[in-house]
C-alpha positions in Angstrom: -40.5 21.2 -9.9 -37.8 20.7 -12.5 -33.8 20.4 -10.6 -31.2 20.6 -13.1 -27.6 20.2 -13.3 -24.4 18.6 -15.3 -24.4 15.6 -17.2 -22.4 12.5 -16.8 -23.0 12.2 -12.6 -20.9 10.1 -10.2 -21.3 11.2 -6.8 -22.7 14.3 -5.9 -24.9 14.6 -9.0 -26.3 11.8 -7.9 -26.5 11.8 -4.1 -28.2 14.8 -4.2 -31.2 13.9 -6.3 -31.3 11.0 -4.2 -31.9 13.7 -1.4 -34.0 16.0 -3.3 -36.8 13.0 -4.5 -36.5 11.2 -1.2 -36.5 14.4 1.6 -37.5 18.0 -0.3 -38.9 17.5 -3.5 -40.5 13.7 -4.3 -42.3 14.8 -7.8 -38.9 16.3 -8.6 -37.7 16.0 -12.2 -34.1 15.6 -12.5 -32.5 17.0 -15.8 -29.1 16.5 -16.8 -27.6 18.8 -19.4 -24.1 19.5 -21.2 -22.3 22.0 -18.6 -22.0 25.2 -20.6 -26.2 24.4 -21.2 -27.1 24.2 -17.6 -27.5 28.3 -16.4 -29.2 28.9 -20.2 -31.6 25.6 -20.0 -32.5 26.8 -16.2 -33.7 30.1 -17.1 -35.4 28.8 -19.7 -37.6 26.1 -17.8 -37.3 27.7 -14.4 -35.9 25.0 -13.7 -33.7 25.0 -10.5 -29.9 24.5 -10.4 -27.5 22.0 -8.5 -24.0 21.7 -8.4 -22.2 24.0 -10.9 -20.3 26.3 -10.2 -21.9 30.2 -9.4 -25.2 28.6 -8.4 -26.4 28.9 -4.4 -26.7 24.8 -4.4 -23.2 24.1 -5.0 -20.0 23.8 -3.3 -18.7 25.7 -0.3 -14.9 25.6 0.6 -14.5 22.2 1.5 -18.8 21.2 1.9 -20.0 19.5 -1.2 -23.6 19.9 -2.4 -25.1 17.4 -0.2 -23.7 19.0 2.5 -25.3 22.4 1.6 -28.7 20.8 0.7 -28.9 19.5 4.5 -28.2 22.8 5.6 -30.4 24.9 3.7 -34.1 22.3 4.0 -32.7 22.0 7.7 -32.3 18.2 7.4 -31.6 16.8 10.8 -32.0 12.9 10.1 -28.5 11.8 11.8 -28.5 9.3 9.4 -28.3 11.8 6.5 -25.5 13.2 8.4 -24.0 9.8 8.7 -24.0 9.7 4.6 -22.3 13.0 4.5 -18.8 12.6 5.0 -19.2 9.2 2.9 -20.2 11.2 0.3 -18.0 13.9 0.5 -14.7 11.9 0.9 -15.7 10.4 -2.2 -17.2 13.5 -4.0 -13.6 15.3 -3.5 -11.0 12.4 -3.4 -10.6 12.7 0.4 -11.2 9.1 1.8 -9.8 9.4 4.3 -13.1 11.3 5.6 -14.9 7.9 6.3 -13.7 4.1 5.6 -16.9 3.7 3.0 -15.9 6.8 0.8 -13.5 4.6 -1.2 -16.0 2.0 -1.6 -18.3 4.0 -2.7 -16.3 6.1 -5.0 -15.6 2.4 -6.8 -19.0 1.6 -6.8 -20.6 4.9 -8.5 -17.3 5.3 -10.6 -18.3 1.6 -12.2 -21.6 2.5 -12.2 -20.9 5.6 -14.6 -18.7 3.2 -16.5 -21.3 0.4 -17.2 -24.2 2.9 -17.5 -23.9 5.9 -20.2 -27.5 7.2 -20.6 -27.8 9.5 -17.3 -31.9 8.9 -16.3 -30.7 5.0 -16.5 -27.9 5.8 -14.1 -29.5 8.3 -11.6 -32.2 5.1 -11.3 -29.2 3.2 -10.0 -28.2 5.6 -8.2 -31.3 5.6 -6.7 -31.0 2.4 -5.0 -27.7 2.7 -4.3 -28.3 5.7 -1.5 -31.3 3.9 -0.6 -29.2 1.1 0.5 -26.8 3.5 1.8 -29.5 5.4 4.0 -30.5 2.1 4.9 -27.4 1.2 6.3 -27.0 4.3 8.0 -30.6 4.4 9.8 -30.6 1.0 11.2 -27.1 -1.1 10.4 -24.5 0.9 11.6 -23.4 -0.9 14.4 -24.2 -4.6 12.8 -21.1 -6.7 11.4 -21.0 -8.8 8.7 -20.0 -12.2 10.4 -23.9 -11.9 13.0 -23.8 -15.8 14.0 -21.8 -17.0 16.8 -20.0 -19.9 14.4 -19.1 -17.4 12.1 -17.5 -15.3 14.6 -15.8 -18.0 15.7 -14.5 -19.1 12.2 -13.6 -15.5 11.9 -11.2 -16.1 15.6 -9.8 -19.7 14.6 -8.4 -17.9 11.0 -6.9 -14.5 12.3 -5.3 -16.7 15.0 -4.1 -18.8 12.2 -2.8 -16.1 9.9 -1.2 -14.7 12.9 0.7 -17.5 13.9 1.8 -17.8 10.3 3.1 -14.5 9.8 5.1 -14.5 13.1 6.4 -18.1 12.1 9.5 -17.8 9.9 9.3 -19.0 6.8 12.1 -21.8 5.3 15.0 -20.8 3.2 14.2 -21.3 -0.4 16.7 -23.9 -1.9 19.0 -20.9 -3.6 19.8 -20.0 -0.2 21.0 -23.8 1.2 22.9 -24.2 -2.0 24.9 -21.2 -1.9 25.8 -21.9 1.6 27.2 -25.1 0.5 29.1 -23.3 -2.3 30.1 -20.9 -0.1 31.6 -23.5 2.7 33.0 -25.3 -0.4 35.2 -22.5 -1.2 36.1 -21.8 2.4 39.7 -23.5 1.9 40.5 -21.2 -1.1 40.6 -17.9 -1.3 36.9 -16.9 -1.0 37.3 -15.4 -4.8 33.1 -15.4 -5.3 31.5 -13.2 -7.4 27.7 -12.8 -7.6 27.2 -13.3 -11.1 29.1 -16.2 -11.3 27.5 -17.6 -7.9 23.4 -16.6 -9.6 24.4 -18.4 -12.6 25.7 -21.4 -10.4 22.4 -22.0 -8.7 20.5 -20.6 -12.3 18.7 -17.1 -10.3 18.5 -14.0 -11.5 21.2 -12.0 -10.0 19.1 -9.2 -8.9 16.9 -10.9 -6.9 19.6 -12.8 -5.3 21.4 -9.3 -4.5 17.8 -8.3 -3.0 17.3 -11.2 -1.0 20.7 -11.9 -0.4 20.7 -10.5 3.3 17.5 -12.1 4.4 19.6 -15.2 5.0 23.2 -14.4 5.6 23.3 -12.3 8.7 21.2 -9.0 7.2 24.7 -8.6 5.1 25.1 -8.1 1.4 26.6 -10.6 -0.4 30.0 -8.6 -0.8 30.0 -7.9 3.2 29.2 -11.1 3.8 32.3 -12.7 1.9 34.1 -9.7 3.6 33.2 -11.1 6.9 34.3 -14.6 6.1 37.4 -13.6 4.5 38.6 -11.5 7.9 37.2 -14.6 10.0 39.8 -17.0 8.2 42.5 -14.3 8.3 41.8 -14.2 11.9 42.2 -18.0 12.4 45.8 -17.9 9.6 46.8 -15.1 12.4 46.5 -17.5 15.4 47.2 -20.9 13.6 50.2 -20.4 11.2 53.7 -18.1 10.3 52.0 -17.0 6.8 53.5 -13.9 6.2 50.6 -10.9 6.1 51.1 -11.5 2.1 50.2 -14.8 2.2 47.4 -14.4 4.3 46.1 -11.7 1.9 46.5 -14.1 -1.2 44.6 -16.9 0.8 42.1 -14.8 1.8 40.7 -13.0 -1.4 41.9 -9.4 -1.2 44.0 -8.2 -4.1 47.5 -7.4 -2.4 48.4 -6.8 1.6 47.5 -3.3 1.8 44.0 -4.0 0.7 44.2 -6.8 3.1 44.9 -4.0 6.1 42.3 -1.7 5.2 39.5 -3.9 5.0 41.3 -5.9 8.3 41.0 -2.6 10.4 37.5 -1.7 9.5 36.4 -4.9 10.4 38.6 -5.4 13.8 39.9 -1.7 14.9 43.4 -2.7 14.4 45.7 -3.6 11.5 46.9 -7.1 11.0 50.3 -6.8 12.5 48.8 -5.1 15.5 46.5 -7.9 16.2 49.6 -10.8 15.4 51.6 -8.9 18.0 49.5 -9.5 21.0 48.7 -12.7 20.4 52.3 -14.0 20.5 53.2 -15.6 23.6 55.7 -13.3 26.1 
């Protein structure tokens, strides 16, 4: 009996003469025609047709063809069940149906790739569900890693790559350096900009705005030069009789009233609040 459907298979087209030859119909004779040709050519040759679209062997709401084809010979292998939602994730793009529908939605897609004359390709195809059934019937349940050095090989490197994932890695050099620059200028007025400080320690300046906060307190580089500024404003408060001008001129910020706001969002109070209470009664 002559099956007959569109040319150019990848999943279905060729899962399901996998099923036809091996479970319904082994002197089958697969045909593959150009789309519009497949209705014509089957009435022609009384030939039967799969998988296009106003056919009975076709898809049905979210079933593909192979679905319908166990259903209709009443297939009750489980392992052809088993292959079912493999093939169906991959037929329609749904992978998350079973964890092998990606895999072998990559393997038939390649397949199609390397492989343009159809007959040659549904031969492949052949052993491909083969190995699939195979796998299904009697491996199921079997992992890769079967002797008992492998598995533990398999222990000693996950405990490895555990520890070093939860082990922090070291600061790359950029980072030490621009401490350093960054104490070095503690004494002036903390008047660092980025671009200057990447072309210091030669990085590109938006990777060290990205990475910035990985090593300076989960702060971006302006916050963080924020924060030291109002530390050392905090210790001119306590230590010295600067005038809240002064401070604000040793300290970075452009003139005392930009000196308060960013004082107050920092501490809850303004400078000359905070001066107050700490003078002695």
């Amino acid at each position: 009996m002559q099956w007959i459907t569109r040319e150019h298979p990848k999943i279905d087209r060729l899962a399901c003469p996998w099923l036809i030859l091996r479970f319904i119909d082994p002197a089958a004779e697969i045909l593959y025609v150009p789309a519009d040709a497949v209705l014509a050519t089957a009435d022609r040759l009384g030939a039967t047709p799969f998988d296009v679209p106003g056919v009975e062997l076709s898809h049905y709401g979210r079933a593909c063809t192979f679905d319908y084809l166990l259903k209709k010979y009443a297939l009750h292998d489980p392992a052809l069940h088993a292959m079912a939602p493999i093939i169906r994730g991959a037929d329609t793009d749904n992978h998350a149906l079973a964890q092998q529908a990606a895999g072998l939605w990559a393997i038939s897609a390649g397949l199609a790739y390397n492989i343009r004359d159809d007959q040659q390709l549904l031969q492949q195809g052949l052993v491909l569900y083969d190995a699939l059934y195979s796998w299904a019937k009697h491996l199921q349940g079997q992992p890769h890693t079967q002797q008992p050095e492998e598995q533990l090989l398999v222990q000693v490197y996950e405990a490895y790559l555990q520890r070093t994932q939860n082990r922090p890695a070291p600061p790359p050099a950029w980072a030490t350096q621009l401490r350093e620059l960054i104490q070095d200028h503690l004494d002036t007025n903390l008047s660092l900009r980025l671009t200057e400080v990447a072309d210091t320690l030669q990085v590109n300046p938006s990777y060290l705005s990205r990475e910035f906060a990985r090593y300076f307190d989960n702060l971006s580089f302006g916050d963080y030069i924020r924060k030291l500024r109002i530390e050392k404003a905090l210790q001119l408060l306590d230590t010295t009789a600067y005038s809240l001008a002064e401070i604000a001129y040793l300290t970075g910020f452009s003139d005392q009233s930009h000196f308060t706001r960013i004082f107050k969002q920092h501490t809850g109070q303004s400078p000359a609040s905070y001066r107050k209470k700490r003078l002695p009664k």
